[in-house]
N, C-alpha and C positions, 0 to 999 in steps of 0.2 A: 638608540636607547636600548637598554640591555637590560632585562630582571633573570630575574634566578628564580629558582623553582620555587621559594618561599614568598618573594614578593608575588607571583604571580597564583600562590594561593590564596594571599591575603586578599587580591583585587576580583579573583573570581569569587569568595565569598562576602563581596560586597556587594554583587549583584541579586536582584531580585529572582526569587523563586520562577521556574519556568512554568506558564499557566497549565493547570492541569492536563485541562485538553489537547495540548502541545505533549505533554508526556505520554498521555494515555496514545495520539498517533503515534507516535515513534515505535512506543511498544508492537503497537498494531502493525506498523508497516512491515516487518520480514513475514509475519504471516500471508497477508492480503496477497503481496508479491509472488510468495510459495504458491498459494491458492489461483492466483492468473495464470501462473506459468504451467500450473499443472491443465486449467483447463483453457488456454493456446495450445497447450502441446494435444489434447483430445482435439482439438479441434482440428488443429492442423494434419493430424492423421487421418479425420474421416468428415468424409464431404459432409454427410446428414448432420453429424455432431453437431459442425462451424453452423452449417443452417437454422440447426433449433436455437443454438447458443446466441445467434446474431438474433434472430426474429425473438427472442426474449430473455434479454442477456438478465437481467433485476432478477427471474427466476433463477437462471441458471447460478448467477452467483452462492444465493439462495440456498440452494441445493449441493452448492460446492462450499458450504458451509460459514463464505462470508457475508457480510454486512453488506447491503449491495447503496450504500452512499453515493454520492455525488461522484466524488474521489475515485472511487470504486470503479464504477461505472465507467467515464472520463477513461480511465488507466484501460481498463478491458476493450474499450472501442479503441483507442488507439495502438493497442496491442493487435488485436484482431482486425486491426481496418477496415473498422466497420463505420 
């Protein structure tokens, strides 16, 4: 089956609106991920840093300016394997 650029506008304005909360993460996600990498990359440069970072990551988030969610969270410990 084959559409063209017209039908497959028609079909994706058929579908329902994406729930907001779904929008609003997206948005959210190149930050968050900016925000882990920059503080993996502190961490990984200095021993104490990873230390205080791992022993209370929810602050360190915190301080690093994001929303320290579930998500959040979740992503940093497995970044940091911790």
């Amino acid at each position: 089956m084959s559409y063209d650029i017209e039908q497959l506008a028609r079909l994706l304005s058929l579908l329902q609106p994406a729930p907001p909360g779904w929008v609003e993460a997206a948005q959210d996600l190149p930050r968050l991920r900016a925000g882990i990498d920059r503080l993996v990359a502190l961490a990984e440069e200095d021993a104490e840093v990873r230390t205080r970072v791992v022993a209370d990551l929810e602050r360190a988030l915190a301080e690093a300016g994001l929303d320290p969610t579930p998500r959040a969270l979740e992503e940093a410990r497995r970044r940091l394997g911790a």
